[in-house]
C-alpha positions in Angstrom: 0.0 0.0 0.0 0.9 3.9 -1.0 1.7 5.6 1.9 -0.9 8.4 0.9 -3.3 6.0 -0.4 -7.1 6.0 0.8 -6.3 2.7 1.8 -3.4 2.6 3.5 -4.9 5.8 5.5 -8.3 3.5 6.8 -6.1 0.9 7.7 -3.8 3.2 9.7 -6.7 5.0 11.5 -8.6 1.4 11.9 -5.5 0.4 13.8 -5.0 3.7 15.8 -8.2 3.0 17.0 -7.7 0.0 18.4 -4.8 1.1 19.9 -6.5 3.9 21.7 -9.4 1.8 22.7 -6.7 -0.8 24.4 -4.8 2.1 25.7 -8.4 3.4 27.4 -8.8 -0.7 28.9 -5.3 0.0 30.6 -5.7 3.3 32.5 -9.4 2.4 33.2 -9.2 -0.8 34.8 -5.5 -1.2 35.5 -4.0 2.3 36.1 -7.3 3.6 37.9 -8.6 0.4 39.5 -7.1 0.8 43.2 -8.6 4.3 43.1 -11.9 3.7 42.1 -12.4 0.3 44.3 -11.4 2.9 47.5 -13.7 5.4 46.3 -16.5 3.1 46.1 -15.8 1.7 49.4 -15.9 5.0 51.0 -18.9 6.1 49.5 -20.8 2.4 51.0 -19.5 3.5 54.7 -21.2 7.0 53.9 -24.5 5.2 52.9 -24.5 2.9 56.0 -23.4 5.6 58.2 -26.3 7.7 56.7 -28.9 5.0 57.0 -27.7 4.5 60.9 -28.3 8.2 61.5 -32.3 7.1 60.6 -32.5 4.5 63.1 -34.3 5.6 65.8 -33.4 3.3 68.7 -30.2 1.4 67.7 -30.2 -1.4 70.8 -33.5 -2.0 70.1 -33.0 -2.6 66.5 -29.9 -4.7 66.0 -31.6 -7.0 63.6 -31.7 -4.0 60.9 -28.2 -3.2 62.1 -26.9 -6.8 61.4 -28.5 -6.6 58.5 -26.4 -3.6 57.6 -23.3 -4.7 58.3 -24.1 -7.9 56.3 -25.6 -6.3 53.3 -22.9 -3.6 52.8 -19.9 -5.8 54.2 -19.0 -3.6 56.6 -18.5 -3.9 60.5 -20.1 -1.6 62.8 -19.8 -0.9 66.9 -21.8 1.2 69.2 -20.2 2.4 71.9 -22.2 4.5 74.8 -20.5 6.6 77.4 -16.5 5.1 76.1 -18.3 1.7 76.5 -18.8 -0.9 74.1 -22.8 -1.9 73.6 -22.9 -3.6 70.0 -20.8 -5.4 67.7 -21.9 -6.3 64.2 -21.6 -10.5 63.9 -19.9 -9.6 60.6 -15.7 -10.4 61.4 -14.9 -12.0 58.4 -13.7 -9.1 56.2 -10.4 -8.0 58.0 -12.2 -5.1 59.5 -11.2 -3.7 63.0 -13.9 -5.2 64.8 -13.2 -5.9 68.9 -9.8 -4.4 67.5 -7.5 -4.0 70.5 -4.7 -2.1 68.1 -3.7 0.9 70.2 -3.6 3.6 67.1 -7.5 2.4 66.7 -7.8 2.8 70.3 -6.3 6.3 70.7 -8.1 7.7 67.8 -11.8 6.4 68.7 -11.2 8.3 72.0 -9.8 11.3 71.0 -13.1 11.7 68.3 -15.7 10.6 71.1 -13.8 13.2 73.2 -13.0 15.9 70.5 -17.3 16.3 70.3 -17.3 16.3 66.6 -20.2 15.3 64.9 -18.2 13.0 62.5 -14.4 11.8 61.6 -13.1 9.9 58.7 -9.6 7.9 58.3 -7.6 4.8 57.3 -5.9 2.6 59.4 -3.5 -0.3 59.2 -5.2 -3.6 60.5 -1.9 -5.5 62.0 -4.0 -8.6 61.8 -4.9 -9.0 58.6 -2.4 -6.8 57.0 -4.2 -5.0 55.1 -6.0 -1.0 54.9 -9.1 -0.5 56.9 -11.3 2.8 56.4 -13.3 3.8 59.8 -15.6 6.5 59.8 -17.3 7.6 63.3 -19.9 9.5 63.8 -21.8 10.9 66.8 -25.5 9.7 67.2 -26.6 12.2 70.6 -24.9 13.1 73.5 -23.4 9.9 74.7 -23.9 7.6 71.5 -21.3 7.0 68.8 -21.4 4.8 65.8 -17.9 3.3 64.2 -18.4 1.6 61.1 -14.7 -0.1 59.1 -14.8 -1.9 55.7 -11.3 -3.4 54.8 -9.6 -2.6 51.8 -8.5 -5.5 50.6 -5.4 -5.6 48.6 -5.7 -5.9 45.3 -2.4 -6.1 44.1 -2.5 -9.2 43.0 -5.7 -8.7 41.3 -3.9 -6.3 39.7 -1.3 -8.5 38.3 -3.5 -10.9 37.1 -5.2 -7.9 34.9 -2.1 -6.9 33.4 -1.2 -10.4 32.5 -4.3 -11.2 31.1 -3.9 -7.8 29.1 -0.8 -8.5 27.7 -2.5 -11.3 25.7 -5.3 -9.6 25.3 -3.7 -6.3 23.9 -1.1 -8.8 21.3 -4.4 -10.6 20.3 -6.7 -7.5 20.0 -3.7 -5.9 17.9 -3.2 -8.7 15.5 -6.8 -8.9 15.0 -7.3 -5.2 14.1 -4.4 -5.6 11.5 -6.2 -8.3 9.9 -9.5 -6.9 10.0 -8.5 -3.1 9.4 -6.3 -4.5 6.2 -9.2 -6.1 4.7 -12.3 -3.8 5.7 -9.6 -1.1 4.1 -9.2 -3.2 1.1 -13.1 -3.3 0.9 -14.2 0.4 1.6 -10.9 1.6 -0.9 -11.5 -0.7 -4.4 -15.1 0.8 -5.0 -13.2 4.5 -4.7 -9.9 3.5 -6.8 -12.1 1.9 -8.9 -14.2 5.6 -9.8 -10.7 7.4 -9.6 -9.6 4.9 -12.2 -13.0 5.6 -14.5 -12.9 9.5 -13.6 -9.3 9.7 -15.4 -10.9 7.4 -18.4 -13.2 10.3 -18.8 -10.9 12.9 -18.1 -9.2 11.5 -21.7 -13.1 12.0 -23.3 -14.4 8.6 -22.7 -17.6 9.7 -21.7 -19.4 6.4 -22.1 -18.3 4.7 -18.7 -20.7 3.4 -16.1 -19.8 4.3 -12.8 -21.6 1.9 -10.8 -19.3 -0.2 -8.6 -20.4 0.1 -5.3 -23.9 -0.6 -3.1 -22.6 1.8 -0.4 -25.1 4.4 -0.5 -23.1 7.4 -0.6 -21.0 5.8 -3.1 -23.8 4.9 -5.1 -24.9 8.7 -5.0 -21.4 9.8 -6.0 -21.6 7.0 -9.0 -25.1 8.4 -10.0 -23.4 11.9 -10.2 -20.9 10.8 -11.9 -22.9 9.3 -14.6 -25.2 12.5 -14.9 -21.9 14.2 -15.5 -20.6 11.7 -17.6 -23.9 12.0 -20.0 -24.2 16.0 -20.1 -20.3 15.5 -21.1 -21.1 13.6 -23.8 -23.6 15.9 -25.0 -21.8 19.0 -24.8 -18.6 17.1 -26.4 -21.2 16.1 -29.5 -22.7 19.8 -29.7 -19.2 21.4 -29.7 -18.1 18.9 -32.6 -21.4 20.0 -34.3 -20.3 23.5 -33.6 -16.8 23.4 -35.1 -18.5 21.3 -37.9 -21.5 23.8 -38.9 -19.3 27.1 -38.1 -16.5 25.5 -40.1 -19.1 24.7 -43.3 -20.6 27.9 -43.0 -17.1 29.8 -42.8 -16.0 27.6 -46.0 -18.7 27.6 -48.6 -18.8 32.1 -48.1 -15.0 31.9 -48.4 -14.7 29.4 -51.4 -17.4 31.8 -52.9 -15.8 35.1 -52.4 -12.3 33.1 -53.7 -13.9 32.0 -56.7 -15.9 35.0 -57.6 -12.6 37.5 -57.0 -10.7 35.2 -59.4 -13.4 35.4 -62.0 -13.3 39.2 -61.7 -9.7 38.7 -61.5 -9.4 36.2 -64.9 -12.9 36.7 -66.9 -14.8 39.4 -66.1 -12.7 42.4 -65.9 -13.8 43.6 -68.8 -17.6 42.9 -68.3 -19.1 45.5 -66.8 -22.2 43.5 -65.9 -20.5 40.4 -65.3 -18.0 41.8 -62.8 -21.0 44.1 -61.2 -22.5 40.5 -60.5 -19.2 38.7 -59.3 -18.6 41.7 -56.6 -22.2 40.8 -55.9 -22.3 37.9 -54.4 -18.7 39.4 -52.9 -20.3 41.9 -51.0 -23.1 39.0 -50.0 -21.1 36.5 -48.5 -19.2 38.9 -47.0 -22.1 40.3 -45.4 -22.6 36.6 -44.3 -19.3 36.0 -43.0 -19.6 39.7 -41.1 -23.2 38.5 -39.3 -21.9 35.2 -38.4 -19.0 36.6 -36.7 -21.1 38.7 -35.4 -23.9 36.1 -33.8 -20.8 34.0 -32.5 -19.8 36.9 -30.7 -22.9 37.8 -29.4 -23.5 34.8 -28.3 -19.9 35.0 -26.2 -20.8 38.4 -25.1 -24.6 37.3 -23.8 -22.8 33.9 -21.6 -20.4 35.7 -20.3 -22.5 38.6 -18.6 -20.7 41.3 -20.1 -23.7 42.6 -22.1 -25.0 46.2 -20.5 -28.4 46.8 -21.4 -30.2 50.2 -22.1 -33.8 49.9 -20.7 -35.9 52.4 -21.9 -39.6 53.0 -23.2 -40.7 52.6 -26.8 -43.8 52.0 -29.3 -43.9 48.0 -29.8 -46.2 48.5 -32.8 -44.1 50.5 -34.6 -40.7 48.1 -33.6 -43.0 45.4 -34.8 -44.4 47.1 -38.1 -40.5 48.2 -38.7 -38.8 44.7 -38.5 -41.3 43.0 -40.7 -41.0 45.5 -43.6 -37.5 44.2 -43.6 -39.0 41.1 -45.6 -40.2 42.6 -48.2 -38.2 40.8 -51.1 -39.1 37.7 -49.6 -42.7 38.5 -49.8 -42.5 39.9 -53.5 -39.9 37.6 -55.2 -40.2 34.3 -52.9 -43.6 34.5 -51.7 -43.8 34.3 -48.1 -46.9 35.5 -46.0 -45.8 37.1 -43.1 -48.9 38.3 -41.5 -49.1 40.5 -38.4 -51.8 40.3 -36.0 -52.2 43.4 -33.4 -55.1 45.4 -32.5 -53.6 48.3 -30.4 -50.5 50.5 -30.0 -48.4 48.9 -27.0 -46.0 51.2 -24.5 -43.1 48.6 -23.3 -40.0 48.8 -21.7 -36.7 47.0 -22.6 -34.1 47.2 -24.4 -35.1 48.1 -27.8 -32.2 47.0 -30.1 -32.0 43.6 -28.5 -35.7 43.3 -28.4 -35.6 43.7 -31.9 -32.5 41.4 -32.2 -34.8 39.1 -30.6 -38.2 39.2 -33.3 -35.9 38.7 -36.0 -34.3 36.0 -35.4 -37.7 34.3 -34.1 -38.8 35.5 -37.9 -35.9 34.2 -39.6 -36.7 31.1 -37.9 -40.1 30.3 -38.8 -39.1 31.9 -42.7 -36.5 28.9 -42.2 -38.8 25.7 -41.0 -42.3 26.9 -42.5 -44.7 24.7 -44.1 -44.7 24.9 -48.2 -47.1 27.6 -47.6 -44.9 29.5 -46.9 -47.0 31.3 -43.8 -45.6 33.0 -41.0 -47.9 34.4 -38.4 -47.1 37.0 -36.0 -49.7 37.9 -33.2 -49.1 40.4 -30.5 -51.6 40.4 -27.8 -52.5 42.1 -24.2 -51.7 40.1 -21.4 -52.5 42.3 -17.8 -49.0 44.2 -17.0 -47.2 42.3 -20.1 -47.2 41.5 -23.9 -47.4 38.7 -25.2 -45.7 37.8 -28.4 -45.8 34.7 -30.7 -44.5 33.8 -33.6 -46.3 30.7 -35.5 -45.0 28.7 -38.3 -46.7 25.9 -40.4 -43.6 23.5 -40.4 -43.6 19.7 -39.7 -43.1 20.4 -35.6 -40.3 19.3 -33.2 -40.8 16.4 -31.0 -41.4 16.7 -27.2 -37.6 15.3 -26.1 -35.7 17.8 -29.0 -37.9 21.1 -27.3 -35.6 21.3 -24.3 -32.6 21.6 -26.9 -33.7 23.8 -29.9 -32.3 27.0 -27.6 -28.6 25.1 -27.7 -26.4 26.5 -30.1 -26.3 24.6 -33.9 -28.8 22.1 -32.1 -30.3 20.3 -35.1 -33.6 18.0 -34.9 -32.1 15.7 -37.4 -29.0 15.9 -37.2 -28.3 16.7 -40.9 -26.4 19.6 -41.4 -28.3 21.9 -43.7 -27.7 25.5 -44.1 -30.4 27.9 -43.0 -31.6 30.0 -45.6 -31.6 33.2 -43.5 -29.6 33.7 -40.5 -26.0 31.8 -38.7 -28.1 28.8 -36.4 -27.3 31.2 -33.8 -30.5 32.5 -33.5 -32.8 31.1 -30.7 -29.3 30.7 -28.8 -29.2 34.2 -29.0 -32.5 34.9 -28.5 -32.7 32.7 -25.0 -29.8 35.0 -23.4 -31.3 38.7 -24.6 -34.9 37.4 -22.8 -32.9 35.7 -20.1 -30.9 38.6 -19.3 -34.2 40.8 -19.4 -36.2 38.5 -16.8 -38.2 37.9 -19.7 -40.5 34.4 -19.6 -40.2 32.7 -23.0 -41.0 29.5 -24.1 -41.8 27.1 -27.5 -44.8 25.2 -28.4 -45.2 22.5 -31.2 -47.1 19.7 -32.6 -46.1 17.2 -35.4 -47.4 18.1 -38.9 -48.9 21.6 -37.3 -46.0 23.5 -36.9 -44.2 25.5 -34.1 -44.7 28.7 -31.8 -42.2 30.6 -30.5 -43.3 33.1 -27.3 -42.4 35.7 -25.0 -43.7 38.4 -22.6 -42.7 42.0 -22.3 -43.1 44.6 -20.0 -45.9 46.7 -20.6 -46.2 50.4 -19.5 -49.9 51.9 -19.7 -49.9 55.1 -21.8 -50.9 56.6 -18.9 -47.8 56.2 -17.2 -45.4 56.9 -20.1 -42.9 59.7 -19.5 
């Protein structure tokens, strides 16, 4: 294993663990367990002694103090006036029962003489060898209470702990290797295994399934992966479609303008009319090389938010009425019908050079995939604080699944490369961002063999209000 790698990293914390839980086992009951076993003896003397203190009549109730000192394995005396007047029957516990040790002595009868309400100590029991804690404590004016519990040595309970840890710690240790090596092995092979597919489609293999794992948040992170992996693709086949359509419709102008200057150039110098019609179609592709430079960077300018816009009020009508005389030679020498269909003057407020930017192109559009009728429809209509606008065509329709995509750039229904007879493909790309950009709503509509409608809202100002 990699010193950095994911796995050699869960198999070094997996073990660190351990370690720190066996670590825990050794202050806890090793380190700490002569402490804690005194503590909890001292706190059973304080309970007895506190359950004493309830007793109302203590000769007359040696049963329940028997039972005391049996229950609790403690040892208690009652001495009255410096004399002794009960002794617990429990003496098998090392305590300092009917103790004649001269430091137990001395230090019962300087507390019974001192008049303190209570005294706590340890003392050495000679007997049994061993630690015994006494606490005394005074009942009324002539009664005291003594109770002992031995502390037993546990030293050698001790040592057996440690030597059973030893083994215990060797075996837990070996066993975490083991186990962390393999539940590392486990978690890491899903993750190598997606870091392994990530770099495939890091090289553009975007057809990879990244499904290796039933961990749920792998799982997640494989379904994420795929998602990306799928709008990759798709953005990897509409930028080949991009290079391909803007590189066809950058060659067939050029070839054009080429092949026309060299006629000027070879034939038609002379020809007054012939040349006139050369620079013609010159100045025409020109013109179509100069617009789709200038959609492409549009487009740039709109995704990259560097567009300023110059909101101001202006007579839709008359925008609407100018744009579409603009078609005239298609009406006369093509015939198209491009009908308009409004029934008031409309106040909005927008931008008006990208508003217009916006209805022609949505007009070139439907000029470009109208039925054989040829029929464009244009109908602008009230809609409370708005305008609506729509533009209708007669074409075959767009099905449901290709609507989401017609705003991409060069997205083509069929995926046939033909070149639009008006306009770059640009279009409803460009379109999208100027309403987008606006706060505009804006949407599409179609059915198969019925054709297409293209809509959008505006910002209406009542005439009213107009400044």
């Amino acid at each position: 294993m990699k010193k950095n790698s994911l796995r050699f990293n869960i198999w070094l914390y997996f073990i660190l663990f351990s370690l720190i839980i066996l670590v825990s086992l050794w202050v806890i009951q090793v380190l700490c367990l002569d402490t804690y076993y005194e503590w909890t003896k001292s706190n059973n003397v304080k309970n007895v002694t506190n359950k004493i203190k309830n007793i109302d009549d203590l000769l007359e109730n040696v049963d329940e103090l028997d039972l005391l000192s049996y229950n609790n394995d403690v040892c208690i005396e009652i001495f009255s006036s410096d004399e002794l007047v009960y002794t617990s029957g429990n003496i098998n516990h090392g305590c300092m029962l009917n103790n004649r040790d001269k430091d137990y002595t001395n230090k019962r009868e300087v507390f019974i003489k001192s008049n303190k309400r209570k005294i706590e100590y340890t003392i050495r029991n000679p007997f049994y060898e061993s630690n015994v804690l006494v606490q005394g404590i005074k009942i009324d004016n002539d009664s005291y209470a003594f109770i002992s519990t031995s502390l037993d040595p546990i030293n050698s309970t001790i040592g057996v702990l440690v030597s059973q840890y030893k083994y215990v710690t060797i075996g837990v240790f070996i066993l975490s290797f083991i186990i962390a090596y393999f539940v590392s092995k486990r978690i890491s092979k899903p993750i190598i295994k997606l870091s392994e597919k990530s770099k495939e489609m890091g090289k553009g293999n975007y057809y990879i399934d990244f499904n290796v794992s039933d961990i749920q948040e792998l799982k997640e992170l494989s379904n994420t992966l795929n998602s990306t992996a799928q709008e990759l693709a798709k953005t990897d086949e509409l930028r080949r479609e991009l290079m391909a359509n803007v590189s066809h419709d950058l060659k067939t102008p050029l070839t054009l303008i080429k092949a026309n200057a060299e006629m000027v150039k070879d034939l038609t110098y002379n020809n007054e009319e012939k040349r006139n019609k050369n620079l013609d179609v010159i100045i025409s592709e020109v013109d179509r090389l100069n617009l789709l430079v200038q959609d492409i960077l549009d487009v740039s300018s709109y995704q990259s938010n560097t567009i300023n816009l110059n909101i101001e009020t202006f007579n839709l009508t008359d925008l609407m009425n100018s744009v579409i005389s603009k078609y005239h030679i298609l009406v006369d020498k093509e015939g198209y019908n491009i009908n308009l269909h409004i029934d008031n003057d409309y106040i909005v407020k927008a931008d008006i050079k990208r508003i217009e930017q916006v209805i022609y192109n949505l007009i070139n559009n439907a000029i470009n995939y109208t039925g054989d009728d040829k029929v464009v429809d244009i109908y602008v209509k009230n809609s409370k604080k708005t305008v609506l606008i729509e533009v209708v065509d007669t074409g075959k329709g767009i099905d449901s699944e290709n609507l989401k995509h017609i705003w991409d750039k060069y997205y083509k229904i069929d995926k046939q490369y033909h070149r639009v007879t008006h306009g770059t493909g640009l279009g409803l790309s460009i379109v999208k961002n100027i309403l987008e950009l606006h706060h505009f709503k804006y949407g599409v509509e179609s059915k198969k063999s019925k054709g297409t409608k293209f809509y959008f809202y505006i910002d209406k100002i009542d005439k009213t209000d107009k400044k």
